[in-house]
C-alpha beads as a LAMMPS data file, in Angstrom:
LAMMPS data file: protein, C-alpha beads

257 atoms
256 bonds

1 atom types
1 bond types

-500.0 500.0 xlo xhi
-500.0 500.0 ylo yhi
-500.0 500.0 zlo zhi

Masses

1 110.0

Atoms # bond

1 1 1 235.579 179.901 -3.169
2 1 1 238.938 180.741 -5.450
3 1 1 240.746 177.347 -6.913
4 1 1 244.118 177.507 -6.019
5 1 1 245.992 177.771 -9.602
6 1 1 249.018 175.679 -8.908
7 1 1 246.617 172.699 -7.028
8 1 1 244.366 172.912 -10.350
9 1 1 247.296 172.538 -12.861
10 1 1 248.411 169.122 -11.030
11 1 1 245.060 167.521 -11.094
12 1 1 244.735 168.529 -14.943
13 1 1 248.351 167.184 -15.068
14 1 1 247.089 163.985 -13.403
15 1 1 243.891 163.913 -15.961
16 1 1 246.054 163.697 -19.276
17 1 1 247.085 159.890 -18.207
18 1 1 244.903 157.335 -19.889
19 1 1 244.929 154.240 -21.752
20 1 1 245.848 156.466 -24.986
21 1 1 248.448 158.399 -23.056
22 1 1 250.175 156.081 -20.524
23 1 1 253.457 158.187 -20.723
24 1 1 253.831 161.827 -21.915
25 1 1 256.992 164.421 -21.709
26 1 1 256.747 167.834 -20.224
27 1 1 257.115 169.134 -23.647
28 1 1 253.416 167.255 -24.524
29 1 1 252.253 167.975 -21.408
30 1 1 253.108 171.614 -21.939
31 1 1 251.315 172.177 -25.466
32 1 1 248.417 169.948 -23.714
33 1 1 247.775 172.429 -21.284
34 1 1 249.306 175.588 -22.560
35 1 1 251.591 175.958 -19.871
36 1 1 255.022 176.769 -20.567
37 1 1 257.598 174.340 -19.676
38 1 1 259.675 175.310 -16.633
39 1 1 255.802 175.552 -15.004
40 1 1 255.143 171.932 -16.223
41 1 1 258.739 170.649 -14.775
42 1 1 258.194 171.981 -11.355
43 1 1 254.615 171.132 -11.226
44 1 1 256.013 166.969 -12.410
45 1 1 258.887 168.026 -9.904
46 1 1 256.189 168.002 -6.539
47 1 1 254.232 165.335 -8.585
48 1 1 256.996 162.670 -8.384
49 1 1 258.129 163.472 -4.917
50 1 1 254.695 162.167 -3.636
51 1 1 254.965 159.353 -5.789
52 1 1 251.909 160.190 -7.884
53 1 1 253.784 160.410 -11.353
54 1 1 257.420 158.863 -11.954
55 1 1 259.471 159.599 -14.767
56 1 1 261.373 156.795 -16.719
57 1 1 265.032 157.403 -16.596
58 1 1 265.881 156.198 -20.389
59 1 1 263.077 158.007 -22.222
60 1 1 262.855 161.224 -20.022
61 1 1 258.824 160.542 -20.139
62 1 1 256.331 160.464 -17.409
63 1 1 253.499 158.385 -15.960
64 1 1 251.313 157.782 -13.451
65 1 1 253.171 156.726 -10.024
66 1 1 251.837 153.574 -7.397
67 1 1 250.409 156.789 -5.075
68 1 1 247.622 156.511 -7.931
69 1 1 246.722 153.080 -7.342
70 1 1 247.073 153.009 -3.245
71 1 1 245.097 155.662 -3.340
72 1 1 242.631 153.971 -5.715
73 1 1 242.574 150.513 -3.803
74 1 1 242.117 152.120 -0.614
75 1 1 239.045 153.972 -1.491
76 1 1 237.643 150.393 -3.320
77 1 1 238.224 148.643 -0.551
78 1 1 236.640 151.462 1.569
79 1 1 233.077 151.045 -0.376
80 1 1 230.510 148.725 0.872
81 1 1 228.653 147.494 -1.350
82 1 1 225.839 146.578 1.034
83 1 1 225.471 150.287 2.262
84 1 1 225.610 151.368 -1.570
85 1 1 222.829 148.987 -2.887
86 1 1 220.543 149.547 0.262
87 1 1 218.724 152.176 -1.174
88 1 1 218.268 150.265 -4.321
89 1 1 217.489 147.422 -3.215
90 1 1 214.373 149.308 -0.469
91 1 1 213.667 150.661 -3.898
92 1 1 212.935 147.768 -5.849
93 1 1 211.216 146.344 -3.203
94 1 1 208.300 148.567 -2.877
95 1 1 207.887 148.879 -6.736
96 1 1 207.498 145.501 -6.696
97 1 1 206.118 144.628 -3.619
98 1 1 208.118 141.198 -3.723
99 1 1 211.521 140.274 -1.398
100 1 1 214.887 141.135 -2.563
101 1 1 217.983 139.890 -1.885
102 1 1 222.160 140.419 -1.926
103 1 1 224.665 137.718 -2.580
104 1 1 228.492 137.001 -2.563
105 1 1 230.310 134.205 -3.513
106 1 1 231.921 132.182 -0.987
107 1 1 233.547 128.527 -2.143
108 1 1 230.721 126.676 -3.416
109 1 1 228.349 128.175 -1.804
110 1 1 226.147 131.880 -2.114
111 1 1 225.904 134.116 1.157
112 1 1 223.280 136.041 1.824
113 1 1 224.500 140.035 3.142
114 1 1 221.620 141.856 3.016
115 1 1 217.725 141.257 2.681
116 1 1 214.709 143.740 2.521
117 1 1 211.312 141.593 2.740
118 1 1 208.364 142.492 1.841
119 1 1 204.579 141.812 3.695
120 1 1 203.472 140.676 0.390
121 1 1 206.211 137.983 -0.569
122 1 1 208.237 136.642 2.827
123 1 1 210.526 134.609 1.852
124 1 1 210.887 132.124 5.006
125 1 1 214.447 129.739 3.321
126 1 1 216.700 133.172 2.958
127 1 1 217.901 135.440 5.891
128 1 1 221.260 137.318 6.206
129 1 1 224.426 134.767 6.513
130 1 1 222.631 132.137 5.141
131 1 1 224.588 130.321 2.718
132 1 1 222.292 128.821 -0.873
133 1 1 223.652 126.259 -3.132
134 1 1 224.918 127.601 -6.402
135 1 1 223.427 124.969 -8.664
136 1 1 219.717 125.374 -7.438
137 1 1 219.984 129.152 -7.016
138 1 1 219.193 132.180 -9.472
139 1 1 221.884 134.307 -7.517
140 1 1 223.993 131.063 -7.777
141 1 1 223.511 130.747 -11.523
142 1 1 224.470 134.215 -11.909
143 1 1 227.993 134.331 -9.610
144 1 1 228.961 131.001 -11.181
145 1 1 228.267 132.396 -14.589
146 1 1 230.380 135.268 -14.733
147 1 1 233.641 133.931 -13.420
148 1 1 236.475 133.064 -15.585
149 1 1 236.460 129.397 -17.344
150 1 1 239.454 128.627 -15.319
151 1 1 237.540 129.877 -12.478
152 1 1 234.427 128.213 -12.537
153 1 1 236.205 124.926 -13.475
154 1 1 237.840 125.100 -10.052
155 1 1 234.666 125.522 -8.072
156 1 1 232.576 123.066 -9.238
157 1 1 235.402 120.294 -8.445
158 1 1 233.965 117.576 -6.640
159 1 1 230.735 119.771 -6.477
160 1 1 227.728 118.085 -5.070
161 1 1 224.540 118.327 -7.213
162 1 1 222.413 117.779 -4.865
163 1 1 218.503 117.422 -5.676
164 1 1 216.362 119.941 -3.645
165 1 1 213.333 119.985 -5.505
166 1 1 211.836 118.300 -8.465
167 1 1 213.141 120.496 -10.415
168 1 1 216.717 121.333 -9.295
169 1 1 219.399 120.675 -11.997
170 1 1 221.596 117.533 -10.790
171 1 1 224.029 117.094 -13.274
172 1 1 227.442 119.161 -14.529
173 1 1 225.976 119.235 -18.086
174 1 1 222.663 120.300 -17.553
175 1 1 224.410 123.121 -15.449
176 1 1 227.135 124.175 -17.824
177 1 1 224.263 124.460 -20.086
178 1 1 222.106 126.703 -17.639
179 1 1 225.252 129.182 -16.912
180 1 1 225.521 129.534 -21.207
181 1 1 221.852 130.793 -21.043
182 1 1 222.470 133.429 -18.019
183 1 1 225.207 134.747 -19.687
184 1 1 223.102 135.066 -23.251
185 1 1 220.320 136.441 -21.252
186 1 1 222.039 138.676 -18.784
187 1 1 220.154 136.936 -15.834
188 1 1 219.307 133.728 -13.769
189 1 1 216.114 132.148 -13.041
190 1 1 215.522 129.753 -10.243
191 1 1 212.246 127.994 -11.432
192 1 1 211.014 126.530 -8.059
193 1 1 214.824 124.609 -8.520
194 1 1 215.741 125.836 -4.707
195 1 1 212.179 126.000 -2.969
196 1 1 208.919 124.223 -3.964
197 1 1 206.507 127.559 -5.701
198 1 1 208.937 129.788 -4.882
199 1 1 210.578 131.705 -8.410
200 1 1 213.423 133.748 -8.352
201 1 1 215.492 136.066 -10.604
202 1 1 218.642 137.427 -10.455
203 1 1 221.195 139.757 -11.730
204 1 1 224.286 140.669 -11.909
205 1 1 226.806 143.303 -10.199
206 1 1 229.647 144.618 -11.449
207 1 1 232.327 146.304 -9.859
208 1 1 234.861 148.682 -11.129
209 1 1 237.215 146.645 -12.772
210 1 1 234.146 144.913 -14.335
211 1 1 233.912 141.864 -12.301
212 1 1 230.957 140.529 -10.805
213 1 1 230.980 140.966 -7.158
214 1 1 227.547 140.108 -6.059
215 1 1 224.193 139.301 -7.077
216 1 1 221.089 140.625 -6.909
217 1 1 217.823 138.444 -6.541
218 1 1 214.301 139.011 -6.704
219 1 1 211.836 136.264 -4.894
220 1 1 208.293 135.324 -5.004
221 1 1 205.603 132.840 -4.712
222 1 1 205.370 131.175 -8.697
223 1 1 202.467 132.495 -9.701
224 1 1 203.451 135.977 -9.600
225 1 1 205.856 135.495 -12.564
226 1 1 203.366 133.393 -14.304
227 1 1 202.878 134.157 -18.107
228 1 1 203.797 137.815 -18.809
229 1 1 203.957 138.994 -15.229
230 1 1 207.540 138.119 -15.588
231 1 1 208.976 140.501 -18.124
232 1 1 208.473 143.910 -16.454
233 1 1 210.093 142.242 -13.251
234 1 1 212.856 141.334 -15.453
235 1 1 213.342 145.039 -16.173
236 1 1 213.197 146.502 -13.181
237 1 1 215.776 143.791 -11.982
238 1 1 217.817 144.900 -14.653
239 1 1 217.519 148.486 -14.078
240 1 1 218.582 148.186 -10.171
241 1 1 221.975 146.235 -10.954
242 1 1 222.523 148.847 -13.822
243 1 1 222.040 151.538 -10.975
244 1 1 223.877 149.724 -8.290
245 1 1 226.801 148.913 -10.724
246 1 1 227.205 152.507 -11.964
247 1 1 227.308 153.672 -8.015
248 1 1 230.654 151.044 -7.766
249 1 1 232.599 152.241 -10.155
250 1 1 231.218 149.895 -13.413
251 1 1 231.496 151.693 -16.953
252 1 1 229.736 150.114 -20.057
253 1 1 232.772 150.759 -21.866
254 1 1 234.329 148.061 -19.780
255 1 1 234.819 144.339 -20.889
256 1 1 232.950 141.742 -18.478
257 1 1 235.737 139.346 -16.620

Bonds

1 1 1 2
2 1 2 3
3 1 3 4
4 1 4 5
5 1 5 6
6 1 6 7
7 1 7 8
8 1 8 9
9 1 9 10
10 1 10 11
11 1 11 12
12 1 12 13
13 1 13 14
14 1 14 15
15 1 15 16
16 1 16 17
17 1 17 18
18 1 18 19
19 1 19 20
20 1 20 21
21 1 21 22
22 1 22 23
23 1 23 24
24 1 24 25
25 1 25 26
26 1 26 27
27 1 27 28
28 1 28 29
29 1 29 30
30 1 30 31
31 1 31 32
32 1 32 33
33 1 33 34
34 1 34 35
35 1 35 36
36 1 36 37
37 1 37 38
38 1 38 39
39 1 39 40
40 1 40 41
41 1 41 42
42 1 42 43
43 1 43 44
44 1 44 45
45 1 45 46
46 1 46 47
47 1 47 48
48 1 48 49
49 1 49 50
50 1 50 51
51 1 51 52
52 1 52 53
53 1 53 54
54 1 54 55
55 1 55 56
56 1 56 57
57 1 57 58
58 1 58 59
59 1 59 60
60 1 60 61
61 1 61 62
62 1 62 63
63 1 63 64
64 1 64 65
65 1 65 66
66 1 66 67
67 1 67 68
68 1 68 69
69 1 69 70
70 1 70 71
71 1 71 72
72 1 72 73
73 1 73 74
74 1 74 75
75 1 75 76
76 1 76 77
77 1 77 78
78 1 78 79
79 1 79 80
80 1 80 81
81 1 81 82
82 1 82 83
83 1 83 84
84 1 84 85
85 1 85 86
86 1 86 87
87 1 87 88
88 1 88 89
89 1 89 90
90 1 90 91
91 1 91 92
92 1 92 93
93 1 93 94
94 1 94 95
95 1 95 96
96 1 96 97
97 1 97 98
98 1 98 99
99 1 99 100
100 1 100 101
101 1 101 102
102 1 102 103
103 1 103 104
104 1 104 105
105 1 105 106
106 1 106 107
107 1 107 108
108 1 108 109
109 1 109 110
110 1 110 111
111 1 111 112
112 1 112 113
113 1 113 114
114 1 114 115
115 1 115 116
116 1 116 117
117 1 117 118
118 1 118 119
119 1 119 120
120 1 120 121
121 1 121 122
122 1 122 123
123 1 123 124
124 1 124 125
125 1 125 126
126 1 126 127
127 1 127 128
128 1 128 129
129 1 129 130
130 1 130 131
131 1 131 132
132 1 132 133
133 1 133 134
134 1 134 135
135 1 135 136
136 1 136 137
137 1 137 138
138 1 138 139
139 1 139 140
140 1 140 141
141 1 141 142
142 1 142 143
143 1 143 144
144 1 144 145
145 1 145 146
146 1 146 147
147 1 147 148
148 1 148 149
149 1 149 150
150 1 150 151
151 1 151 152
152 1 152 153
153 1 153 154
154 1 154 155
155 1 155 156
156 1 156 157
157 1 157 158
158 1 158 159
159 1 159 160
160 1 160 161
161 1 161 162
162 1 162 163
163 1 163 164
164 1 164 165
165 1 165 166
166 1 166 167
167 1 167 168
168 1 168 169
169 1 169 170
170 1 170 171
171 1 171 172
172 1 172 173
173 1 173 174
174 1 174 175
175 1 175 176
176 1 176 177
177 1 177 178
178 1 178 179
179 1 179 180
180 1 180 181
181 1 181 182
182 1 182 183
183 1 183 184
184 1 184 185
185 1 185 186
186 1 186 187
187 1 187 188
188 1 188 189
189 1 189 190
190 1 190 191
191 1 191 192
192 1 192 193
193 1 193 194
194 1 194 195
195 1 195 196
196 1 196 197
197 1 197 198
198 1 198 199
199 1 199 200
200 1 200 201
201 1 201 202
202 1 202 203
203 1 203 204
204 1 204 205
205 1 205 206
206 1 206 207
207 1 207 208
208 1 208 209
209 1 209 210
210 1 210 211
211 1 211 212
212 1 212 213
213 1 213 214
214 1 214 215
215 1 215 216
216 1 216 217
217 1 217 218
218 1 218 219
219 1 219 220
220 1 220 221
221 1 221 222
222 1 222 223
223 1 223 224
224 1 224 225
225 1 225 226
226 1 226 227
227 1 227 228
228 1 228 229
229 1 229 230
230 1 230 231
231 1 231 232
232 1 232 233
233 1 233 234
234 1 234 235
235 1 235 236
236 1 236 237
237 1 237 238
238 1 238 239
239 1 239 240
240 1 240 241
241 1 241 242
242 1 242 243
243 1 243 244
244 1 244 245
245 1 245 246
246 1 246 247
247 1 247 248
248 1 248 249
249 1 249 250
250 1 250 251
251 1 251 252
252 1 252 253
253 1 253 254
254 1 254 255
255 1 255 256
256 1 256 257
């Protein structure tokens, strides 16, 4: 099928804005592409009219218009990202054989949105809409973690630590000091803190601004992350939210919010 010359031209018009080149004139614009400048000017001319460059009135130069970033919220609001880590997350599953889990943020508490089990490792405590308490949770650790100081600060306001095993962490100190490790380890562990012999471990997802939106958790009985049984799980876990991440827009070359 023929690209239609004029159509092509815009878009490489469009591609010449970045963080190095947030304005450009036509005569830049013209060397850029090798396009001589009456071309450039109408091309700008049918750009600005739809609002996806403007031009500033005191320096003559160009830039990207708000079209760009309608455009570019609508189709980041359009993505689900329980439809895009799905296939992951069945994935992960079956490599592992062990029960996997999705989590947002909401208040103080985590919400479960999507869960594949596995006949291996049911999980009884977690099931879709099912709200888990930050403090005692892997997925917890990690969405608490990540957010701004500011942030973070706000949440745990008044929070309740409330004791749900043996081992859950019950104080703000203890948990300040927990988030410092997820962060220098790049995921949460749940050490039977939630559910008595029940481990899990989570990770991280980032969106495309480079914010964590989710989490994503991987749950078994204790003993099957006993001794070194737990480092290739790691891994894997790590793998999936790379994967997952990449799919919503997350660069490496972006800084972590």
């Amino acid at each position: 099928m023929p690209i239609i010359q004029s159509v092509d031209r815009a878009f490489k018009i469009l591609d010449l804005f970045d963080e190095l080149n947030p304005e450009l004139k036509i005569s830049e614009i013209s060397t850029k592409l090798s396009l001589n400048k009456s071309t450039v000017h109408s091309l700008l001319k049918t750009l600005k009219e739809h609002d996806y460059v403007k031009q500033d009135a005191d320096t003559g130069k160009y830039s990207l218009g708000m079209k760009i970033v309608e455009r570019s919220n609508f189709l980041m609001n359009s993505m689900d990202v329980r439809s895009i880590a799905k296939p992951s997350l069945v994935e992960l599953s079956m490599d592992t054989s062990l029960a996997v889990h999705l989590v947002i943020l909401d208040g103080q508490s985590g919400v479960y949105i999507d869960k594949v089990d596995s006949p291996t490792a049911i999980i009884g405590y977690s099931r879709v809409g099912r709200r888990v308490p930050v403090h005692s949770s892997a997925v917890g650790k990690v969405l608490l973690a990540y957010q701004q100081e500011e942030a973070r600060n706000e949440i745990l306001k008044d929070y309740h630590y409330k004791k749900q095993t043996d081992k859950t962490i019950t104080n703000d100190e203890d948990f300040q000091s927990e988030l410092t490790k997820v962060l220098a380890n790049g995921y949460a562990i749940d050490d039977e803190e939630n559910e008595p012999g029940i481990t899990c471990l989570a990770i991280p997802l980032y969106d495309h601004s480079g914010k964590v939106m989710a989490a994503v958790s991987i749950s078994a009985p204790s003993t099957r992350f006993a001794g070194d049984q737990i480092h290739p799980i790691i891994y894997r876990l790590k793998q999936t939210g790379a994967a997952i991440s990449k799919k919503l827009g997350y660069t490496s070359t972006l800084s972590h919010a």
